[in-house]
N, CA, C and O atoms as a Tinker XYZ file with bonds, in Angstrom:
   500  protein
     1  N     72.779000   73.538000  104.348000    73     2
     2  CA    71.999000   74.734000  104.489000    64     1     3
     3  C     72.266000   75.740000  103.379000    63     2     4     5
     4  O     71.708000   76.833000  103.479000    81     3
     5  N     72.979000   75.525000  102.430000    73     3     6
     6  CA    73.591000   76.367000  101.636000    64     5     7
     7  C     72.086000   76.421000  100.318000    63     6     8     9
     8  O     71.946000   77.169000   99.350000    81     7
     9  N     71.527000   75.731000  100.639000    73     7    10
    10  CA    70.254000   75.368000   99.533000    64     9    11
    11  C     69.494000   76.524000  100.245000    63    10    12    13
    12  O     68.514000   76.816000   99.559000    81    11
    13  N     69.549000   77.024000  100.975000    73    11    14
    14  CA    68.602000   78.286000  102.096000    64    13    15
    15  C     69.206000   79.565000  101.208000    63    14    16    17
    16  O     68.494000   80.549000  101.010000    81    15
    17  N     70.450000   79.491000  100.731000    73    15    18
    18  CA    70.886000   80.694000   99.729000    64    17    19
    19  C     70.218000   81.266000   98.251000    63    18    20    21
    20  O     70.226000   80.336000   97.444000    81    19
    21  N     69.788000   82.206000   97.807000    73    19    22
    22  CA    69.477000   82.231000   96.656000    64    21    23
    23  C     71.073000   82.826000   96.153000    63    22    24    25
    24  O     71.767000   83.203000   97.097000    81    23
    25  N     71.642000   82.930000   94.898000    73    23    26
    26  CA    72.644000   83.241000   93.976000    64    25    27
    27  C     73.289000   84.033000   94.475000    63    26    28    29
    28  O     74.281000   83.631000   95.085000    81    27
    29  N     73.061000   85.199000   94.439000    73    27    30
    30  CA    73.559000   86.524000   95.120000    64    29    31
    31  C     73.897000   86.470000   96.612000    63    30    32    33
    32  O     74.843000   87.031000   97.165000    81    31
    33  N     72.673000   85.461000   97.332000    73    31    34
    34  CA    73.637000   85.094000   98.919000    64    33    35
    35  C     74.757000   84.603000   99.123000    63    34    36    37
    36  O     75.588000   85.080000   99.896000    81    35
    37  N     74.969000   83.066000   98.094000    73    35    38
    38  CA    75.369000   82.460000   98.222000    64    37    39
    39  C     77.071000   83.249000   97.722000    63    38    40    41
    40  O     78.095000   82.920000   98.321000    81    39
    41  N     77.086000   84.127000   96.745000    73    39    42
    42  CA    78.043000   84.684000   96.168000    64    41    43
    43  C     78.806000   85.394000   97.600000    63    42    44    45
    44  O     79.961000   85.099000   97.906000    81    43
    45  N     77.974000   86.354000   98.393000    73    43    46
    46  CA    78.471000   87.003000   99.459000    64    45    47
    47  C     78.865000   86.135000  100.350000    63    46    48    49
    48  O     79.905000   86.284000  100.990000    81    47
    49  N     78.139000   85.220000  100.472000    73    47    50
    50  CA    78.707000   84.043000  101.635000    64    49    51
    51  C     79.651000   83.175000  101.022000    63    50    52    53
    52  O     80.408000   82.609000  101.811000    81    51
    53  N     79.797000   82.928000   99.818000    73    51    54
    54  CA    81.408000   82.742000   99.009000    64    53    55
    55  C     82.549000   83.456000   99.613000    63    54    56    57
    56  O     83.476000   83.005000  100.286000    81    55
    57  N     82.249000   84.875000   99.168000    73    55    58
    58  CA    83.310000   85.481000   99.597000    64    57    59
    59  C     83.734000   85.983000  101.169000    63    58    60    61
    60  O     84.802000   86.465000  101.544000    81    59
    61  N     82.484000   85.687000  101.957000    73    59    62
    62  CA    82.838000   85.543000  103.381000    64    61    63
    63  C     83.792000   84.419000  103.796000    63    62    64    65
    64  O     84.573000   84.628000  104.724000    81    63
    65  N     83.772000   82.984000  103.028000    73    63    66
    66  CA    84.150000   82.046000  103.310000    64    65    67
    67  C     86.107000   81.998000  103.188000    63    66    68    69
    68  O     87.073000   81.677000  103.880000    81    67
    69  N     85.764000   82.607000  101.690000    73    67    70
    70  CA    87.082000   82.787000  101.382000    64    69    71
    71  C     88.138000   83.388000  102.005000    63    70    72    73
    72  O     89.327000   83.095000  102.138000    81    71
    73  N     87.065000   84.790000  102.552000    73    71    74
    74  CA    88.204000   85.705000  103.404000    64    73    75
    75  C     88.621000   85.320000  104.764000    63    74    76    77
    76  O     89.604000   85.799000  105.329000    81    75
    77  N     87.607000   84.182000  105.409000    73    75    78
    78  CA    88.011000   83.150000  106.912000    64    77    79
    79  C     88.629000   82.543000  106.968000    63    78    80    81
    80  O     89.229000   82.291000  108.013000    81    79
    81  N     88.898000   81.755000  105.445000    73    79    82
    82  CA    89.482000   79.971000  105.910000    64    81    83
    83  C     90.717000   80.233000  105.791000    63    82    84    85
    84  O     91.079000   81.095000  104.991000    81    83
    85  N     91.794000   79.400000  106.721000    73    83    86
    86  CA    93.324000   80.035000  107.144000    64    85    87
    87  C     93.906000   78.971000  106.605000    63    86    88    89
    88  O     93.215000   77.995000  106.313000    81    87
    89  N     94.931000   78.981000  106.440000    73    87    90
    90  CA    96.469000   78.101000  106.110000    64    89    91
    91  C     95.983000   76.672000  106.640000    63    90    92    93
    92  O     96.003000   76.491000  107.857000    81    91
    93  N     95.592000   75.749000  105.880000    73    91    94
    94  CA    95.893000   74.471000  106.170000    64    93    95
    95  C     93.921000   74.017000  106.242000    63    94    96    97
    96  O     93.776000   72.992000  106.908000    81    95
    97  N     93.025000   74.390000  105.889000    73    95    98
    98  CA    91.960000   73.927000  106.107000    64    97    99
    99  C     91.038000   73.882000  104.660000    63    98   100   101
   100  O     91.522000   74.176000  103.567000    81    99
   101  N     90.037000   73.581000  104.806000    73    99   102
   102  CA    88.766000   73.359000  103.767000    64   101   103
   103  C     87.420000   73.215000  104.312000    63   102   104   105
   104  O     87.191000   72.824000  105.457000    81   103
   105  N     86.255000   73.652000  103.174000    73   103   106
   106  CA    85.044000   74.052000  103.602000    64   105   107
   107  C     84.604000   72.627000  103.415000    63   106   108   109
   108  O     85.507000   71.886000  103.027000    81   107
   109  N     83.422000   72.065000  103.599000    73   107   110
   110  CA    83.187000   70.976000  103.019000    64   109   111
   111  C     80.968000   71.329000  102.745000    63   110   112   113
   112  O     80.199000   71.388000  103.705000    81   111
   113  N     80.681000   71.428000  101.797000    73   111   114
   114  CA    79.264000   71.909000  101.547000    64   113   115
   115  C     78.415000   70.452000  100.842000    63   114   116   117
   116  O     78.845000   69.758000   99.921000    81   115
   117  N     77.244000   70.290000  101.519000    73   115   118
   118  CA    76.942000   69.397000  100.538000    64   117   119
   119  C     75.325000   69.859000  100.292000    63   118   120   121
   120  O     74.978000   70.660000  101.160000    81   119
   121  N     74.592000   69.642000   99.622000    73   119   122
   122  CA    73.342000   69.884000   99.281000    64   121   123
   123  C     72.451000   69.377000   98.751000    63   122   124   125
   124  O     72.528000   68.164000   98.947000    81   123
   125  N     71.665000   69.616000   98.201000    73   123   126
   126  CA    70.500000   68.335000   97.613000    64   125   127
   127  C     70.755000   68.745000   95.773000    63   126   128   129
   128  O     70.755000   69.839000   95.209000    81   127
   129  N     70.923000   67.549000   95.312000    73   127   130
   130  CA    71.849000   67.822000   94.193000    64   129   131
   131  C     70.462000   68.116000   92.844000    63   130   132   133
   132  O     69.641000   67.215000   93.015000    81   131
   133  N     70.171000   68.704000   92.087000    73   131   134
   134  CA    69.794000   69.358000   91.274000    64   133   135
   135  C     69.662000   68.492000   89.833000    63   134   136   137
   136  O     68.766000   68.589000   88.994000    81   135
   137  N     70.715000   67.709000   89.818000    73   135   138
   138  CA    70.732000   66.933000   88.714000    64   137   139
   139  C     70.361000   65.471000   89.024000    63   138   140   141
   140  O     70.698000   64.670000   88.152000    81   139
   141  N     69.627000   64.893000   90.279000    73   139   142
   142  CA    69.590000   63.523000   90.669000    64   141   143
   143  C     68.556000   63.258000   89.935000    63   142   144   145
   144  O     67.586000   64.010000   89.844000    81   143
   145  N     68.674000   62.196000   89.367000    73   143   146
   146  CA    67.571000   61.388000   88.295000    64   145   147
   147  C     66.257000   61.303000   88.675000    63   146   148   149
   148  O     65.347000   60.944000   87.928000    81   147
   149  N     66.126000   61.665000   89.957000    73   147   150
   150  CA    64.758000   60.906000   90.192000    64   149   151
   151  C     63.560000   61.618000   90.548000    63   150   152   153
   152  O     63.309000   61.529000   91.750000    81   151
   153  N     62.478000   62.518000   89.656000    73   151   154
   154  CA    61.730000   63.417000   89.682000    64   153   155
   155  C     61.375000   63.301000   91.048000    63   154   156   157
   156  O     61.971000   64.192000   91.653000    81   155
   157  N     60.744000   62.678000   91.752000    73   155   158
   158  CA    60.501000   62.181000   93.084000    64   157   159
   159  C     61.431000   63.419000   94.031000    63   158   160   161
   160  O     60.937000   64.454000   94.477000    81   159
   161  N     62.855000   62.992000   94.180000    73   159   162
   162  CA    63.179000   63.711000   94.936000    64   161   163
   163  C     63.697000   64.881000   94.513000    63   162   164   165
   164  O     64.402000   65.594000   95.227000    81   163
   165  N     63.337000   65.176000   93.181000    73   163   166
   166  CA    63.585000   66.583000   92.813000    64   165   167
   167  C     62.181000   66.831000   93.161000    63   166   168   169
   168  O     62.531000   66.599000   94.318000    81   167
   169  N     61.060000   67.053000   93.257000    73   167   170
   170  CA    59.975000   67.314000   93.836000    64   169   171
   171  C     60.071000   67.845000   95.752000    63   170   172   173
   172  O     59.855000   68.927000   96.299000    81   171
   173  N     60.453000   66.620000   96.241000    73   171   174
   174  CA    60.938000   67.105000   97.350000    64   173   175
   175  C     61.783000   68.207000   97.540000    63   174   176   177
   176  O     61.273000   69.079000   98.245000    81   175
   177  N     62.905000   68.439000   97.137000    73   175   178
   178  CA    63.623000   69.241000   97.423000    64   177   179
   179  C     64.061000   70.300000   97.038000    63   178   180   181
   180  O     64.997000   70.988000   97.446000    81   179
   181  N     62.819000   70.518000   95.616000    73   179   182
   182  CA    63.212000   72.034000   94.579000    64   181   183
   183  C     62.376000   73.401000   95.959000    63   182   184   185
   184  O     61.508000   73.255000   96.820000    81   183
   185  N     63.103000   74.449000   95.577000    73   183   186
   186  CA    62.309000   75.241000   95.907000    64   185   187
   187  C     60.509000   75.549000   96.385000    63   186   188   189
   188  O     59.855000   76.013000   95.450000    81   187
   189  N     60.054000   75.423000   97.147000    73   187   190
   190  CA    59.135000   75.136000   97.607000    64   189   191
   191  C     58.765000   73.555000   97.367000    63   190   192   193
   192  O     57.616000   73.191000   97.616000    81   191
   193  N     59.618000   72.730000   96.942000    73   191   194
   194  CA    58.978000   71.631000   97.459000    64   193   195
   195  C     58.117000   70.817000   98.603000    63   194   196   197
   196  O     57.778000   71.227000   99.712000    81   195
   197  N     57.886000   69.628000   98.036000    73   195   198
   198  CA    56.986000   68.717000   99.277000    64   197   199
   199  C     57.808000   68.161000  100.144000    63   198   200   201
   200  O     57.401000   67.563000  101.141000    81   199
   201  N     58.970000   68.298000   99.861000    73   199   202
   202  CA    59.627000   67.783000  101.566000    64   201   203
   203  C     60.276000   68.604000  102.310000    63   202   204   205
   204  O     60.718000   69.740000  102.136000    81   203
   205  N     60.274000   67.502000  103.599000    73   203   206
   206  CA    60.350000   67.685000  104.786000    64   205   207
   207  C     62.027000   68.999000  104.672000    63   206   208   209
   208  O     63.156000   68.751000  104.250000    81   207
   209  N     61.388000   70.458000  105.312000    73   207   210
   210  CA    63.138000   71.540000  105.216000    64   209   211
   211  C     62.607000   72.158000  103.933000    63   210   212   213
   212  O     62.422000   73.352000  104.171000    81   211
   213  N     62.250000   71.845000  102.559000    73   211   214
   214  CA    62.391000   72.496000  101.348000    64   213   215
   215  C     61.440000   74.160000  101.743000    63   214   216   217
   216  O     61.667000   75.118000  101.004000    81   215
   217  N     60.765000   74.269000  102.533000    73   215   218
   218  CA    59.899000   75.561000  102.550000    64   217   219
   219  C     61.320000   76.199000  102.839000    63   218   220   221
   220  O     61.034000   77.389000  102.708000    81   219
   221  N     62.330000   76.175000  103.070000    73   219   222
   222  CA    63.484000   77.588000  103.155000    64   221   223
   223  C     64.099000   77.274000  102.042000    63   222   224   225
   224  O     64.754000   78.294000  101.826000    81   223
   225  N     64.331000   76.516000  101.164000    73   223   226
   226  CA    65.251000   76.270000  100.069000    64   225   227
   227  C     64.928000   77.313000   98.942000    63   226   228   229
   228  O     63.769000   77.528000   98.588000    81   227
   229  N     66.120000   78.011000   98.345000    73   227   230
   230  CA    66.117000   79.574000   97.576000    64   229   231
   231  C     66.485000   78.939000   96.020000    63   230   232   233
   232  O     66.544000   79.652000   95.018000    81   231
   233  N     66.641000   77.954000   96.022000    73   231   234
   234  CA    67.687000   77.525000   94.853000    64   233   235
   235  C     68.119000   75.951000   94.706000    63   234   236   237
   236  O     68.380000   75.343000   95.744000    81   235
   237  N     68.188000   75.399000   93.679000    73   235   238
   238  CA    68.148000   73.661000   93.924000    64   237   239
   239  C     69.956000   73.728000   92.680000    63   238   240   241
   240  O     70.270000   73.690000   91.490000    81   239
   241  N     70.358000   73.802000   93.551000    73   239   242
   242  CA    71.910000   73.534000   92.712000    64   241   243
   243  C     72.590000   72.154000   92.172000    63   242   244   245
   244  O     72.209000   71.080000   92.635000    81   243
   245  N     73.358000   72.202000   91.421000    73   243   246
   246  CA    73.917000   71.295000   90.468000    64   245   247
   247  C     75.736000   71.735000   90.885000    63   246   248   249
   248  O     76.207000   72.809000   91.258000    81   247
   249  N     76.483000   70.240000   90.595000    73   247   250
   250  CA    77.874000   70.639000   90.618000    64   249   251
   251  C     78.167000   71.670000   90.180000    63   250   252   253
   252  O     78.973000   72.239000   90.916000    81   251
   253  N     77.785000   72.483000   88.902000    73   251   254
   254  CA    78.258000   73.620000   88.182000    64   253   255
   255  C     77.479000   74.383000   88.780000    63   254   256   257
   256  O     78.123000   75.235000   89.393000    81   255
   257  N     76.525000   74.476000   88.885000    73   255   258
   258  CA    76.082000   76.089000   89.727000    64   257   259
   259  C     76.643000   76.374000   90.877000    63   258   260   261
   260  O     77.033000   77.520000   91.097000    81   259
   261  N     76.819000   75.036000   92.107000    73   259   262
   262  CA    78.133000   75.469000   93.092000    64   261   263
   263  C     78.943000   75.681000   92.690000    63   262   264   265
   264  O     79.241000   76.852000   92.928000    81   263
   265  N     79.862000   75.022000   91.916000    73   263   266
   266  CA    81.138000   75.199000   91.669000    64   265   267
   267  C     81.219000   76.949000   91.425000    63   266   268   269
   268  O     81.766000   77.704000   92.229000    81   267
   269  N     80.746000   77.265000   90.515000    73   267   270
   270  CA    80.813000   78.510000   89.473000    64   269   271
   271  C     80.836000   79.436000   90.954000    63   270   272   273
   272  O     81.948000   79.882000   91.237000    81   271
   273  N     79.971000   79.685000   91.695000    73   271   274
   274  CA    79.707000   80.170000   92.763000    64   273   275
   275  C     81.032000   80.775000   93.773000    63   274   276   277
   276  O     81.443000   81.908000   94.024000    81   275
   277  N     81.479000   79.274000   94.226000    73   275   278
   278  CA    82.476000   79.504000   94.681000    64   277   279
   279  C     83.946000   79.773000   93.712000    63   278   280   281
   280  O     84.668000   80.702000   94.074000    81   279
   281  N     84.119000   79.431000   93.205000    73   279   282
   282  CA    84.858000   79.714000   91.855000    64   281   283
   283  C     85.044000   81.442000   91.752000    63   282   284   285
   284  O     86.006000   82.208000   91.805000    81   283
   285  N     84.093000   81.538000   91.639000    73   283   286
   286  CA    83.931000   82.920000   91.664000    64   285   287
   287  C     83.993000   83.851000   92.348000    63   286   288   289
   288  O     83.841000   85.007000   91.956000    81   287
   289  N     84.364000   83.302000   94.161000    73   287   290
   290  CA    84.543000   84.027000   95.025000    64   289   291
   291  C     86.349000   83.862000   94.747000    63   290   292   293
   292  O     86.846000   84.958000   95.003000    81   291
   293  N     86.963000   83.291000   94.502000    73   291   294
   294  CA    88.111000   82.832000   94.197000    64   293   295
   295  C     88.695000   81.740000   95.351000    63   294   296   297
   296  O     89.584000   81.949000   96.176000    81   295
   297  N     87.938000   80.558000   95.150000    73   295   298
   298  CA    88.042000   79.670000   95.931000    64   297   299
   299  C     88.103000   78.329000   94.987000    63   298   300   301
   300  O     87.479000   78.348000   93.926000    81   299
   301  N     88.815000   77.220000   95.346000    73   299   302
   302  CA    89.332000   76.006000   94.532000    64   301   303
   303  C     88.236000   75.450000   94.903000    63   302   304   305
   304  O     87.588000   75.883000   95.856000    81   303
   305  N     87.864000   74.366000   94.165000    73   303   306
   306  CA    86.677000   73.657000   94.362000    64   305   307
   307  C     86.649000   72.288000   93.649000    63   306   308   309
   308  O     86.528000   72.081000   92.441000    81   307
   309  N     86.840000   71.056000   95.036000    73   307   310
   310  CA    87.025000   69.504000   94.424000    64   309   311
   311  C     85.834000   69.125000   94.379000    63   310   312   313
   312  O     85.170000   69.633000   95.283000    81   311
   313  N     85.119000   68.270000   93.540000    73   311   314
   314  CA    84.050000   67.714000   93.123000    64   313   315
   315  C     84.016000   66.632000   94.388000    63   314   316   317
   316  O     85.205000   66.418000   94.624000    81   315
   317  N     83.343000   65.982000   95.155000    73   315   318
   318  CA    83.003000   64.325000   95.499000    64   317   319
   319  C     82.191000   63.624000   95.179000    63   318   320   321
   320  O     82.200000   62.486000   94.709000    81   319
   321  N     81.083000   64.632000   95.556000    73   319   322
   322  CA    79.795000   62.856000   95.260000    64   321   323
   323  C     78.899000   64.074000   94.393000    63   322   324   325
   324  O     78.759000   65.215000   94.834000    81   323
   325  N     78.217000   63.504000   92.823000    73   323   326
   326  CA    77.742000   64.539000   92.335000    64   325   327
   327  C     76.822000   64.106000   91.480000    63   326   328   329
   328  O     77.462000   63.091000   91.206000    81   327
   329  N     75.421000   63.957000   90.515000    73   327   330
   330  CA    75.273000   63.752000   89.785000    64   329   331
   331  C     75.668000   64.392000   88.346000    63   330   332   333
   332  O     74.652000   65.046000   88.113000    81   331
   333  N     76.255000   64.530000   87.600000    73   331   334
   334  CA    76.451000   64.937000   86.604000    64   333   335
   335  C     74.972000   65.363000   85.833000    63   334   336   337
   336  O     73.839000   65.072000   86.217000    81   335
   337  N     75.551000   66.512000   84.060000    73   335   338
   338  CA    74.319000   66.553000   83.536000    64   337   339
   339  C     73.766000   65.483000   82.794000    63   338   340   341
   340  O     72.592000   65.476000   82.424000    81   339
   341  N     74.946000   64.167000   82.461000    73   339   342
   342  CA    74.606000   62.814000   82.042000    64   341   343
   343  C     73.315000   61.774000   82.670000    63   342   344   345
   344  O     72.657000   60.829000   82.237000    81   343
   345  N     73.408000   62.662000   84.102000    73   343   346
   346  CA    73.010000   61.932000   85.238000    64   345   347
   347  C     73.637000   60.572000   86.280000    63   346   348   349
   348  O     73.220000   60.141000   87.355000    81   347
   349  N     74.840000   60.143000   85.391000    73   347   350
   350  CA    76.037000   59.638000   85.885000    64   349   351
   351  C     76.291000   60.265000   87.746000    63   350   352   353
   352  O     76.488000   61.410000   88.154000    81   351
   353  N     76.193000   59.176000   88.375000    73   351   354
   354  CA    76.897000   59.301000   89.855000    64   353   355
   355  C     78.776000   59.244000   90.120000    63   354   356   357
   356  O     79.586000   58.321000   90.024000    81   355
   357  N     78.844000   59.971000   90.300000    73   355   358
   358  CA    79.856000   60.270000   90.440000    64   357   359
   359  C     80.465000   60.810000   92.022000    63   358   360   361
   360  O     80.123000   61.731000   92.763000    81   359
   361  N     81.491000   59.783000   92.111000    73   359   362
   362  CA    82.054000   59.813000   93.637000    64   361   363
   363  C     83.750000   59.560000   93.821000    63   362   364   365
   364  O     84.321000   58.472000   93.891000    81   363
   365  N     84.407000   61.048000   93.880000    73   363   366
   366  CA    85.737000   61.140000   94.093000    64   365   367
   367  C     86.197000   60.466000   95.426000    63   366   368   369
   368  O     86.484000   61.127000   96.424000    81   367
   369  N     86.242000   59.248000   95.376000    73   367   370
   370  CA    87.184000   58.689000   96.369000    64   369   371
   371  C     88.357000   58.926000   96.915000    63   370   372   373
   372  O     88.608000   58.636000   98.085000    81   371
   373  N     89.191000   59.483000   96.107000    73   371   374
   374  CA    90.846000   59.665000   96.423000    64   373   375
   375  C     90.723000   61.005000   97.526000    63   374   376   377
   376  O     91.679000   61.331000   98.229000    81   375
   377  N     89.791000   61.507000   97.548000    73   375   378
   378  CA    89.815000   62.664000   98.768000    64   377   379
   379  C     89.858000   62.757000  100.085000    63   378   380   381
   380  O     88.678000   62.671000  100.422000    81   379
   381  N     90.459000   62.872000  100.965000    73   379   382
   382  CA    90.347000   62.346000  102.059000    64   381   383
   383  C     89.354000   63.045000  102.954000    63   382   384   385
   384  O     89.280000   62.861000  104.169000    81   383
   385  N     88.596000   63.863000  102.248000    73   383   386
   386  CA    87.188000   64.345000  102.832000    64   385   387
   387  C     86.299000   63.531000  102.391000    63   386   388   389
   388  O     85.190000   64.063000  102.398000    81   387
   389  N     86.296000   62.514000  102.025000    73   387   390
   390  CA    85.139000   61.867000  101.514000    64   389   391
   391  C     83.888000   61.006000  102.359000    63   390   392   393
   392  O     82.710000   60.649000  102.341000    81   391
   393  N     85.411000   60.992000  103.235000    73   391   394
   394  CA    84.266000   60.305000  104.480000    64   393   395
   395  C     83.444000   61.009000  104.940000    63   394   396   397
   396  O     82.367000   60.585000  105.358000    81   395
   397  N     83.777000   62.167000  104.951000    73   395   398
   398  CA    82.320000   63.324000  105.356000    64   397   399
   399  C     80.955000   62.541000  105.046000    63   398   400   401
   400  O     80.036000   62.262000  105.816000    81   399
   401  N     81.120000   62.253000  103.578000    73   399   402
   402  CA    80.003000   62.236000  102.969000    64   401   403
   403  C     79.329000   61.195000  103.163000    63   402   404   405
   404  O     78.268000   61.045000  102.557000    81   403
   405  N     79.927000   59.984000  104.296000    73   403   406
   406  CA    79.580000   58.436000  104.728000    64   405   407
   407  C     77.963000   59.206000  105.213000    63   406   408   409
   408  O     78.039000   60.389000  105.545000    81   407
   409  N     76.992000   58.746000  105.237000    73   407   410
   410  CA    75.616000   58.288000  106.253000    64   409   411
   411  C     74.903000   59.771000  105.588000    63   410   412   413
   412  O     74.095000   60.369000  106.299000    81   411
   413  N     75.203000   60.259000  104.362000    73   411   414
   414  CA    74.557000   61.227000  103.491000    64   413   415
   415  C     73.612000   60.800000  102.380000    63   414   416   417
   416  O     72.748000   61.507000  101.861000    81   415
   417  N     73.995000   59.156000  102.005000    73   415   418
   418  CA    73.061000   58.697000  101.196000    64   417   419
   419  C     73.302000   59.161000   99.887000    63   418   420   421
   420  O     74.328000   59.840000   99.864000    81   419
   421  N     72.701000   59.047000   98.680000    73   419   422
   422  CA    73.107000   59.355000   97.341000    64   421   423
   423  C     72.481000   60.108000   96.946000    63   422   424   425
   424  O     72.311000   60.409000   95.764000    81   423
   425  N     71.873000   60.696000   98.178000    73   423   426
   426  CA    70.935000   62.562000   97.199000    64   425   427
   427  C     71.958000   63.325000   97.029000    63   426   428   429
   428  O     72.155000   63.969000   95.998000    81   427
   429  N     72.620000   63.322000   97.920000    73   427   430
   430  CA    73.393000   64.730000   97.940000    64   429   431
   431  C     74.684000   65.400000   97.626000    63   430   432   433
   432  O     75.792000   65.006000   97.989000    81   431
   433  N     74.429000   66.430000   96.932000    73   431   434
   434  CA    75.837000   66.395000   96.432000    64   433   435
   435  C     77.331000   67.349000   97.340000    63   434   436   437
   436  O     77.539000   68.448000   97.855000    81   435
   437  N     77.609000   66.850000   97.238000    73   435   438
   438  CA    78.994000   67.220000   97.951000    64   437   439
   439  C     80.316000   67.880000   97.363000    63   438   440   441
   440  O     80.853000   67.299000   96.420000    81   439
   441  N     80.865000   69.027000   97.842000    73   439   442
   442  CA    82.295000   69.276000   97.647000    64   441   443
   443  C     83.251000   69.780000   98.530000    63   442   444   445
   444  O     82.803000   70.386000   99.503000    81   443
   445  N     84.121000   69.703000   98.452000    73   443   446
   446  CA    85.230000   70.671000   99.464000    64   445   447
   447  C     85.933000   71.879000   98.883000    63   446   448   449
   448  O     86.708000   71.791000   97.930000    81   447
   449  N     85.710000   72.716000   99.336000    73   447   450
   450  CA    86.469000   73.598000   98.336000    64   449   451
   451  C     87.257000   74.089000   99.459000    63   450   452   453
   452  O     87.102000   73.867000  100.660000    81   451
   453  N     88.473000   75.073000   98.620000    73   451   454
   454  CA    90.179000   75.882000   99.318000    64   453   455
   455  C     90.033000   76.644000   99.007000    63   454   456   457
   456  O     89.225000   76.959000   98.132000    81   455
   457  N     91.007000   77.519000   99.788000    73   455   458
   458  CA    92.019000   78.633000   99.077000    64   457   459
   459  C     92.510000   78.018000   97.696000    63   458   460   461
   460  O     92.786000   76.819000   97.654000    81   459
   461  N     92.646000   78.967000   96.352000    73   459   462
   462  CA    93.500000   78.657000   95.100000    64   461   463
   463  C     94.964000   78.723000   95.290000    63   462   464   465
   464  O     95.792000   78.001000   94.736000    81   463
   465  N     95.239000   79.886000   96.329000    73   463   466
   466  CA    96.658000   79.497000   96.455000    64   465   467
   467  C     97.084000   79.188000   97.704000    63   466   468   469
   468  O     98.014000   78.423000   97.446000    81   467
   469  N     97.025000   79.273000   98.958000    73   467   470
   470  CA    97.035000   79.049000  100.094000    64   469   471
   471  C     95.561000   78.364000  100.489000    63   470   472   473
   472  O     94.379000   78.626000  100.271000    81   471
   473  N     96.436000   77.178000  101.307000    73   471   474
   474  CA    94.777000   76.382000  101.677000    64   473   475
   475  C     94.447000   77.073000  103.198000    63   474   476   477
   476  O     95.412000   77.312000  103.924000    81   475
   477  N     93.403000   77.316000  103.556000    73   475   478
   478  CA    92.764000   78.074000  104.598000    64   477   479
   479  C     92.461000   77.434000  105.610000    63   478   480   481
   480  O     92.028000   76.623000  104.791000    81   479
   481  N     92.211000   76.892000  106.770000    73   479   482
   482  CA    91.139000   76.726000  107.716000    64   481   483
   483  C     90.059000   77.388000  107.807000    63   482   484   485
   484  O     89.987000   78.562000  107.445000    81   483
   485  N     88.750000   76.510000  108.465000    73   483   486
   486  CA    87.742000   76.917000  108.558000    64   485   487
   487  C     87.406000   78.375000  109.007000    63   486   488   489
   488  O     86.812000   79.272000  108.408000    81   487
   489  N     88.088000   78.319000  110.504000    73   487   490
   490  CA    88.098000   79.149000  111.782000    64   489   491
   491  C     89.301000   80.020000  111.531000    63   490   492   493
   492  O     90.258000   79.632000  110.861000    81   491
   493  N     89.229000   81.134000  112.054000    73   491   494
   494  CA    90.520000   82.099000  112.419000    64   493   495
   495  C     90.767000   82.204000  113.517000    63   494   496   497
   496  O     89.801000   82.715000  114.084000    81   495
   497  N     91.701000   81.964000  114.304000    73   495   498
   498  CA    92.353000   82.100000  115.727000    64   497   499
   499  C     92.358000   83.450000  116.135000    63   498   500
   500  O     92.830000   83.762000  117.228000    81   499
C-alpha cells in the first residue's frame, strides 16, 4: 500500500515508522517495482494505470526511490527482491525475511528496513 503514498507522504510515514518500531523488530514493505522490464506491467501499475488497485497509486517506485525515502527518515534499509536500473532481478536470500516475499511473484519489489542503531519492533507495548 505504500504505492498509495506520493513522496512527501511517504517521507512522514517514514518518519512515523521510525519513531514506532522498538528493540528487536523490522518493517517489511513491498511494492510494485518501477524498474520491472516489462512495459506491460509497468502500464498496469504506474500511476493511474490499467490495473486492477492502480486508480490509488501516487507514485511507481524503484529500490532507490524507497530506499532514499526511508533512509532519510533515518532508518536502515536491506534490499530483497528488486529489479535493478540494469533491469537485473535481484533476490537477497541470506535474509531471513525473505520468506515474506514467497507467493508475491516477481513484480514486486521488496525490503525490510530497521532502526540504524537499535533495531525496533513493529508495535509499541
Amino acid at each position: 500500500m505504500w504505492e498509495a503514498f506520493d513522496i512527501e507522504e511517504s517521507l512522514v510515514a517514514a518518519r512515523n515508522c521510525f519513531r514506532f518500531l522498538k528493540p528487536g523488530g523490522y518493517l517489511r514493505v513491498a511494492v510494485p517495482d518501477g524498474n520491472h522490464p516489462n512495459p506491460l506491467y509497468i502500464a498496469d501499475v504506474r500511476p493511474g494505470g490499467s490495473g486492477s488497485g492502480a486508480e490509488d497509486h501516487k507514485f511507481l517506485y524503484t529500490h532507490s526511490t524507497l530506499s532514499t525515502v526511508f533512509e532519510s527518515a533515518g532508518l536502515k534499509v536491506n534490499l530483497l527482491e528488486y529489479f535493478d536500473e540494469d533491469v537485473d532481478s535481484t533476490l537477497w536470500s541470506g535474509h531471513p525475511q525473505t520468506d515474506l516475499l514467497n507467493g508475491l511473484g516477481d513484480l514486486t519489489l521488496g525490503i525490510v528496513i530497521s532502526h540504524f542503531l537499535i533495531l525496533r519492533s513493529f508495535l509499541m507495548q
